[in-house]
N, C-alpha and C positions, 0 to 999 in steps of 0.2 A: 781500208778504202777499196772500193770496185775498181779495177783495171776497165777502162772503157773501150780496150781491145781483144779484152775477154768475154764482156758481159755491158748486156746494153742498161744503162743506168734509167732511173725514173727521174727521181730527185736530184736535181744539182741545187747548190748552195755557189750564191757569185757572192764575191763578197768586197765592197767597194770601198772608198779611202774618206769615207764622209765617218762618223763617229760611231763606236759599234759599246755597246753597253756588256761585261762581263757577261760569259755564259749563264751563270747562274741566277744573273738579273732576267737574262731574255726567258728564259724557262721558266721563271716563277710568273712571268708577267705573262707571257704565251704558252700554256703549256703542251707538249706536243710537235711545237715548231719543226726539230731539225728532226724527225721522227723518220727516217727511214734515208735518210741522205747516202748517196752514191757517188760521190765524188764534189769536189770544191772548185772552182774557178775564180782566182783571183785577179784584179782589174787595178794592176799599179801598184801603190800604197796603200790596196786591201791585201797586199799579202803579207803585212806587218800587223793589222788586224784580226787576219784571218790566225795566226802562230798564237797572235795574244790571245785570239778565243778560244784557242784548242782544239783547230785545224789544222789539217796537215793541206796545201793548196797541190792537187794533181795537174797543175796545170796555171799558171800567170802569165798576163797578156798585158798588152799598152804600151806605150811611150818608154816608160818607167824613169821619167821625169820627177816623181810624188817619192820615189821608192831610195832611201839610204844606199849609195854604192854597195858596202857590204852587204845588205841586204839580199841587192843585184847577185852579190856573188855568189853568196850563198845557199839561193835559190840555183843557180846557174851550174852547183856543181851538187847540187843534191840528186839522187840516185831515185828520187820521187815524188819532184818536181818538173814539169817541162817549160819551157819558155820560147815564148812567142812576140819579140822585139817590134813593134811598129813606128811606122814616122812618127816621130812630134807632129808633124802638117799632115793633115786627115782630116778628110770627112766627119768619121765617127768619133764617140766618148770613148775612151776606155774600160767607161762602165757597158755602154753598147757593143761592145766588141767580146766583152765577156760572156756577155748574155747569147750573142750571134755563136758564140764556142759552146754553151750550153746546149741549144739546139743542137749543133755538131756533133754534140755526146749521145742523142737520141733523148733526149732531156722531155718530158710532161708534163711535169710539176720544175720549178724554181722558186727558192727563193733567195731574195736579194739583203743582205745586211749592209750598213753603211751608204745607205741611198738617199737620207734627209739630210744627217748633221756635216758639221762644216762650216765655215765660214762663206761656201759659195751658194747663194738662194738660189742663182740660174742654174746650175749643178742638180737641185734638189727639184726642181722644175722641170728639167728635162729630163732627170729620172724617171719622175712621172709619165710623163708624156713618150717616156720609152715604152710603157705599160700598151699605145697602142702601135707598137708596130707592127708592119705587116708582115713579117717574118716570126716574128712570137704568138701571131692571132689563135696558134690554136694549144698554146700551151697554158697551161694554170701559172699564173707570178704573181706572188706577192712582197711587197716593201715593207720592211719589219723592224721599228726600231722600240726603244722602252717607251716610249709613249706614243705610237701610232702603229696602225697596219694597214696599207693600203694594196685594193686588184681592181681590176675594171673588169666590168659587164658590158658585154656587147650584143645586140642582138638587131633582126633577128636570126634563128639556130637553122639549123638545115628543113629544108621546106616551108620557111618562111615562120614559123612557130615562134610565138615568146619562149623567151628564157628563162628558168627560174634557178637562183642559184640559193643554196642555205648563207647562212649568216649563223652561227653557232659561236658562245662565248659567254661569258660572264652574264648574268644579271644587273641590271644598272648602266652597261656600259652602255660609253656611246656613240651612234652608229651614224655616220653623214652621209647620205644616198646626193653626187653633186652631177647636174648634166657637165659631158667632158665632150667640147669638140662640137657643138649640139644641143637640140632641144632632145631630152627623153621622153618618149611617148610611152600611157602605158604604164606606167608603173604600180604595180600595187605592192604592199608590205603585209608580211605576218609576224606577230611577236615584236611590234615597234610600239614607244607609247603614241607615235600621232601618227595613225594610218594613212596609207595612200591606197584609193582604189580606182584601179585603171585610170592614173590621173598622172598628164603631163607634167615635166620638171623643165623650167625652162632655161638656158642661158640668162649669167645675170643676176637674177635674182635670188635670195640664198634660201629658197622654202624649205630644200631639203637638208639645212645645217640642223646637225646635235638633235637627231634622235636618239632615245635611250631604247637600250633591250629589256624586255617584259618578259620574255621566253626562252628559253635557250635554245629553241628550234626555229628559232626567230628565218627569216628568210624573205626574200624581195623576189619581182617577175617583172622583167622588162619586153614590154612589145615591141617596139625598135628604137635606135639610140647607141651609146654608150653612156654608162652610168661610176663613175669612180666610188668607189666603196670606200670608205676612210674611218677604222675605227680606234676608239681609244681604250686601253683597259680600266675596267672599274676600279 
């Protein structure tokens, strides 16, 4: 793992205490995911997730409320681990928090494991809707579990210009373009089987659930909005 006081990292991997599917599931289902990872940030009782994956966590943050005392401890006297103790009473998640330490690391790219499962839906809700904060707005995140993968698109980009982001993946699979927060204006698709051409998504209504990928160069263009990407593997 990259020393984040040596070397500025790209990719952080945060990794939260919702349910995280064997490595060798997540790789065969996402291929490419953990591809270039520069250190791990643990958020509680992701850092008993993150050892099961085959993480080493540079860094655990939260309450640690979620987390096995030994656990605690053992984190606490690892020689390559660091920990960062927060109130119970706070503001933030502990998944938020880890995410706000990613940044901290110089972080571009993230991605977040353990952000859907769980017994908590509002947990798995506010994850999401962690995707628009405004402290994360200019890094790449995406939520990645065995059966979904989600990032938000926001636009518009510097000088007012749509956005257009690829969409790359499987054939068949399928891709839900959903307004988040908002009407999305503007939308068109490439490589979807039921296009959109510069055509509003509105709150509400679900026009943009369960498209399938036709192309693997597949990609969308938002004129302004935000748009939740949510896909499933084929």
């Amino acid at each position: 793992m990259v020393d984040p006081e040596t070397s500025i990292p790209r990719h952080i991997l945060v990794v939260a205490d919702g349910d995280v599917a064997p490595r060798a599931t997540l790789d065969e289902v996402w291929p490419g995911w953990a591809e270039g990872i520069a250190g791990v940030v643990a958020a509680d009782g992701g850092y008993a997730r993150a050892v099961a994956c085959g993480f080493a966590p540079y860094l655990l943050v939260g309450d640690l409320d979620s987390l096995a005392p030994e656990l605690v401890l053992e984190a606490e006297a690892s020689d390559r681990t660091r920990v960062r103790r927060s109130p119970i009473d706070k503001d933030e998640s502990d998944t938020e928090l880890a995410l706000l330490e990613a940044v901290a690391l110089g972080a571009t790219r993230v991605t977040v494991l353990g952000a859907f499962g769980g017994p908590r839906m509002d947990h798995a809700l506010a994850n999401l809707w962690l995707l628009a904060h405004p402290r994360l707005a200019t890094i790449d995140i995406e939520l990645i579990d065995v059966n979904a993968r989600a990032r938000l698109i926001a636009a518009p980009g510097p000088g007012g210009d749509p956005v257009t982001r690829p969409l790359p993946g499987r054939l068949g699979a399928i891709v839900s373009l959903l307004p988040f927060g908002g009407d999305a204006e503007g939308v068109t698709t490439r490589g979807l089987r039921y296009p959109l051409r510069d055509e509003p998504l509105r709150s509400g209504p679900a026009r943009g659930l369960s498209n399938v990928r036709t192309s693997a160069d597949a990609a969308v263009t938002l004129r302004s909005g935000r748009l939740l990407v949510v896909e499933q593997p084929a």
